[in-house]
N, C-alpha and C positions, 0 to 999 in steps of 0.2 A: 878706447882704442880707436883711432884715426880711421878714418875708409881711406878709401884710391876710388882711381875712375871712373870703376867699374861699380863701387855703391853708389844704394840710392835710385832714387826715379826715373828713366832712361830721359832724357829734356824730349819735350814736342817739336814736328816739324813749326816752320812758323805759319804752315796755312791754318795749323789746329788755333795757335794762339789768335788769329784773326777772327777766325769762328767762333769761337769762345770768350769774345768778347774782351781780350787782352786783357786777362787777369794779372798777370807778369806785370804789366805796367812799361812793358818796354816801348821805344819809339816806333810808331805806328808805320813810319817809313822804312824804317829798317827792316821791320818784317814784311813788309810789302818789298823789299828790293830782293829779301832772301825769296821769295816766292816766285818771284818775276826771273830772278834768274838762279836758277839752281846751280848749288857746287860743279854736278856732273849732267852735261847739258843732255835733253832729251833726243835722240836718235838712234836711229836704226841701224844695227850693226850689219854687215856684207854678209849676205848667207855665204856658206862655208863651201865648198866643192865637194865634199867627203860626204855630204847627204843622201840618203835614198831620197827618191822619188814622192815617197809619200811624207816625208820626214819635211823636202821642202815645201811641202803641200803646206802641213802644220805651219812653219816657221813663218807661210805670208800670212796666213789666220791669226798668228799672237803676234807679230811683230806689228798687224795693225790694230789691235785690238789693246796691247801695250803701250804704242806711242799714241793711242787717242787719251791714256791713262797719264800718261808724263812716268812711266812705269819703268821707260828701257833708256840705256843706252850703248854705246859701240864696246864698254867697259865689260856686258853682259852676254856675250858670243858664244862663250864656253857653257854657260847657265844654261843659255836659250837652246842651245845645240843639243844636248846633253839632254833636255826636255822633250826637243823635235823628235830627235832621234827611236828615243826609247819612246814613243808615242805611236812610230810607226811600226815600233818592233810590236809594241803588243797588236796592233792593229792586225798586221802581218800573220799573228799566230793564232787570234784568234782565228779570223777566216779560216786557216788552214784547221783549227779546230770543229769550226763549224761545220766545213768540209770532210772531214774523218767521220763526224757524228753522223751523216745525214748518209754515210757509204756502210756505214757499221750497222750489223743484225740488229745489236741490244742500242743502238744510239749513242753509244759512249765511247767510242773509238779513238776520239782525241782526247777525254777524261781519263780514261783509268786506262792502263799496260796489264795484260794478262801472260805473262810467263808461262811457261810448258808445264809446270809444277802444278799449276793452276793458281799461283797465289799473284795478287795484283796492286797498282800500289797504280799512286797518281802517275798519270803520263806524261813524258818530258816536255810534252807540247806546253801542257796546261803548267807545267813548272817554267817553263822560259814566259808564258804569258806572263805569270803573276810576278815572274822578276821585273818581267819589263814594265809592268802596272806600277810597282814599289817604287824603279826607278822616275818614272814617269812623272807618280804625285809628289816625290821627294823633289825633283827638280823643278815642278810647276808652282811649290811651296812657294816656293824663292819668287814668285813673282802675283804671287795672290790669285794661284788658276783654284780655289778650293774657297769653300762659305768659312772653314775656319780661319783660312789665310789671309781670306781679305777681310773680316772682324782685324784685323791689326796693321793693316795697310792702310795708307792715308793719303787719295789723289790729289794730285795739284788742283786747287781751284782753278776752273775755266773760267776768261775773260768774260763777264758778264754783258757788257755791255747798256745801255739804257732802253729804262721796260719801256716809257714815257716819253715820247717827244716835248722837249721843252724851248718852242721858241723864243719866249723872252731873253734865257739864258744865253742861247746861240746868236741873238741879237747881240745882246749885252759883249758878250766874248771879241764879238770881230770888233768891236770899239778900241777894247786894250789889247787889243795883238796888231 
């Protein structure tokens, strides 16, 4: 039975096949040109207007910590927002947890809800935290903010540059240019 697209070994970026010493056999330029310039170019999407406060706080903390990675681009708004956002929510709720507990007899005043009945269940504070937590690392997935996310993410190699000064070479060069 035939595969599709979708069988099979997902192919590597081309920075992996450089590192790994071009086992593929492919031309060494080519994968130097795919590296050099990516399909979708790296930059910094417009923070959004619709932010909280702390939500834009977030957004300049990964937006530079992303494009030092070659991680973002303007393609990524919704990702990135969606991350910010629920970043601040939980941030948001926890405080206000923290705050309830430290005002509360037994300490747990943002943890648990005590009904009239006496029966008590989680409290909605601590339930909107843990959605906004859920939502938070679901969205940061998407961009390698977790040790499991980034085991499968694969940075752009940074232009190296020369470890060595080599002035013969630099002699040698101004002759044929």
């Amino acid at each position: 039975m035939a595969g599709n697209g979708n069988s099979g070994r997902p192919s590597l970026p081309p920075s992996l096949h450089v590192l790994n010493g071009n086992r593929s056999k492919r031309p060494v330029a080519d994968l130097m040109s795919d590296v050099q310039n990516p399909a979708v170019p790296v930059a910094a999407p417009p923070v959004p207007d619709f932010l909280t406060p702390d939500a834009v706080t977030e957004w300049h903390r990964a937006v530079e910590a992303l494009t030092a990675l070659g991680w973002i681009s303007t393609l990524d708004t919704m990702a990135l927002a969606t991350y910010c956002q629920a970043f601040a929510d939980w941030q948001r709720f926890q405080r206000m947890i923290v705050e309830r507990n430290s005002n509360s007899l037994d300490g747990l005043g943002g943890e648990v809800q005590t009904f009239k009945t006496g029966a008590q269940q989680t409290s909605v504070l601590r339930q909107l935290a843990n959605d906004a937590e859920k939502r938070a690392n679901a969205a940061a997935a998407q961009f390698g903010m977790s040790p499991l996310a980034r085991r499968n993410m694969k940075a752009a190699p940074a232009a190296q540059g020369d470890l060595f000064p080599n002035a013969e070479r630099d002699a040698a060069a101004s002759y044929f240019s």
